[in-house]
N, C-alpha and C positions, 0 to 999 in steps of 0.2 A: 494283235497277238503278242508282240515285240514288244509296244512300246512300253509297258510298265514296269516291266522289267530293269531290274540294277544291272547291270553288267561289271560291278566292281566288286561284285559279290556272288558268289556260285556253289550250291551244296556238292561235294565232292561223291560222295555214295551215292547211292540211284536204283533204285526200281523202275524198270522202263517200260510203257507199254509199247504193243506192235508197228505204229505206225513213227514213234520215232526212232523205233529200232529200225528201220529201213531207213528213217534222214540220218541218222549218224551214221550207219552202214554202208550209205550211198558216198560217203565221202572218205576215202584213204587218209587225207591228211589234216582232214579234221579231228578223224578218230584216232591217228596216232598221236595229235596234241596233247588229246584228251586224255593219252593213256598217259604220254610221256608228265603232263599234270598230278597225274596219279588220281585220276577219275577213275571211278569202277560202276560197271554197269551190272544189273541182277534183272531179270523176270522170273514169273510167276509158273506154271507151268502151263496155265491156262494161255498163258501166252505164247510160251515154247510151241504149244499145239496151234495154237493160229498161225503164227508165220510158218512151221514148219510140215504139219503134217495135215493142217486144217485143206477137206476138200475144196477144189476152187472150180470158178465154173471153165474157166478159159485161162489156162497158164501162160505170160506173157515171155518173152524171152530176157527181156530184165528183171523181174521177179524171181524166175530160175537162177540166175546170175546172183541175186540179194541172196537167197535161201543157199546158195553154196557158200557165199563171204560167210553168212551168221554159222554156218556149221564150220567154219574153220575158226572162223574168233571164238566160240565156243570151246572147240578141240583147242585151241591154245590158251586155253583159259580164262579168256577174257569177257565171256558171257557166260555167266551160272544163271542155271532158274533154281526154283526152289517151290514145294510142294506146299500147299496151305493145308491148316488142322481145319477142325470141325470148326471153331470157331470166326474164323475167316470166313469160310461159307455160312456162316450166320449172319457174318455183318455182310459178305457181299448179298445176300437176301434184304435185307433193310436198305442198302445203298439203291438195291436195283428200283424198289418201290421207290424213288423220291425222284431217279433219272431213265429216261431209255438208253442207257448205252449197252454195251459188250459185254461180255465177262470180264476178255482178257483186260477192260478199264478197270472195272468196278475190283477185280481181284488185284490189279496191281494196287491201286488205292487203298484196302482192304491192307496189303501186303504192305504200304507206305505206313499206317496208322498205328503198326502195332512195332514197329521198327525206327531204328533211327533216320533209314532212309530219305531221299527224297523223292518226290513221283515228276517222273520227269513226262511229258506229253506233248503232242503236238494237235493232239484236239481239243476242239474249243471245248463243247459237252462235256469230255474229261474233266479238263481242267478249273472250271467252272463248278462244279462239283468237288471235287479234291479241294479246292480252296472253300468249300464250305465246311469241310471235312476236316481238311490238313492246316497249321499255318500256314499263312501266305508265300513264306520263303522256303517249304518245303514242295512248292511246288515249280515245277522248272520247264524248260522249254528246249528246244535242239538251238532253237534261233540265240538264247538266253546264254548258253554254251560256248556257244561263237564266241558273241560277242564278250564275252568273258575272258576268253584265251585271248583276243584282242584286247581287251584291256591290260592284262595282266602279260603282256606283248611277248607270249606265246605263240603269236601268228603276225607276220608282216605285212602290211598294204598291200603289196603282192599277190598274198594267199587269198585274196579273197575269191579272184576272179577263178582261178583252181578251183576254189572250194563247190562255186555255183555251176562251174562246169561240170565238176565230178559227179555233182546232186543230178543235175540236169540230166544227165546221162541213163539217168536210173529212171525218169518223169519225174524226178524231186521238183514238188512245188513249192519251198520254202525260198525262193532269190530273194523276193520283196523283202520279207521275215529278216533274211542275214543281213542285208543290203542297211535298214532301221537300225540293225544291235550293231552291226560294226560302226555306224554313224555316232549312235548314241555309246558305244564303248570309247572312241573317239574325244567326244567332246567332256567325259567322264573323267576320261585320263586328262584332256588338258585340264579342268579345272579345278584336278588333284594338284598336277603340276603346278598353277598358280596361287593356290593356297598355299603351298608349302614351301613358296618362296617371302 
């Protein structure tokens, strides 16, 4: 998922679908890196409805807890959705024929293609798609994120263990994922360092 990823490179705008809106959400101090970076997150509304009002069959008491964080980053402005025209729903009709995924993918995708965005995911499906779809660098990852503000040493050695704890807290399954990008943001930055000496 991680590994191909640049980490000394990172689209700053962002169309997110649902389930990395929960890995970024699950972490406090990854997401205020990401804001203090001057990253900005956007969904679709098809998204807004799945994490927020989409029926669930068993509501878990971490998910309650996510879907209260996204309504306050929301209320503070830090999460906009945005409604798609007719023509989105046209193309997310063509996207669906090629993949089985979600709406709230196929519309964030949909929403990345026609924008300067980038579609940021944590599913393989998605993303596998979008990159047939999107260029390859408009496509991004939570783990890609990370490791990005670590290179660009936004976050300290330190944070990382924070970061996997705060995820974990929530059933974040993304350790392995961060654990890669901070490794390979790591070795990025030294062999920037030594180049440029």
């Amino acid at each position: 998922m991680a590994t191909e990823r640049d980490p000394s490179r990172f689209h700053k705008l962002n169309v997110v679908d649902s389930c990395a809106i929960w890995n970024i959400i699950s972490s406090q101090l990854l997401r205020t890196r990401a804001y203090f970076a001057e990253c900005s997150f956007c969904c679709t509304d098809f998204v807004y409805y799945e994490c927020l009002y989409k029926p669930r069959t068993k509501a878990k008491s971490e998910d309650i807890a996510l879907q209260n964080l996204l309504r306050q980053e929301m209320e503070d402005g830090r999460f906009q959705h945005y409604p798609l025209d007719i023509e989105d729903l046209q193309e997310i009709g063509l996207l669906q024929k090629r993949k089985k995924l979600g709406k709230g993918e196929l519309a964030s995708i949909a929403y990345a293609k026609k924008t300067p965005l980038a579609f940021l995911t944590d599913d393989r499906g998605a993303r596998n798609l979008a990159e047939e779809v999107l260029t390859h660098h408009k496509v991004q990852t939570t783990a890609h994120l990370l490791g990005w503000l670590f290179f660009e040493s936004l976050l300290s050695d330190s944070d990382l263990n924070r970061i996997i704890d705060e995820h974990k807290k929530y059933n974040g399954k993304l350790e392995k994922y961060f654990i890669v990008m901070y490794e390979r943001a790591l070795d990025f930055r030294s062999k920037q360092h030594f180049n440029l000496e």
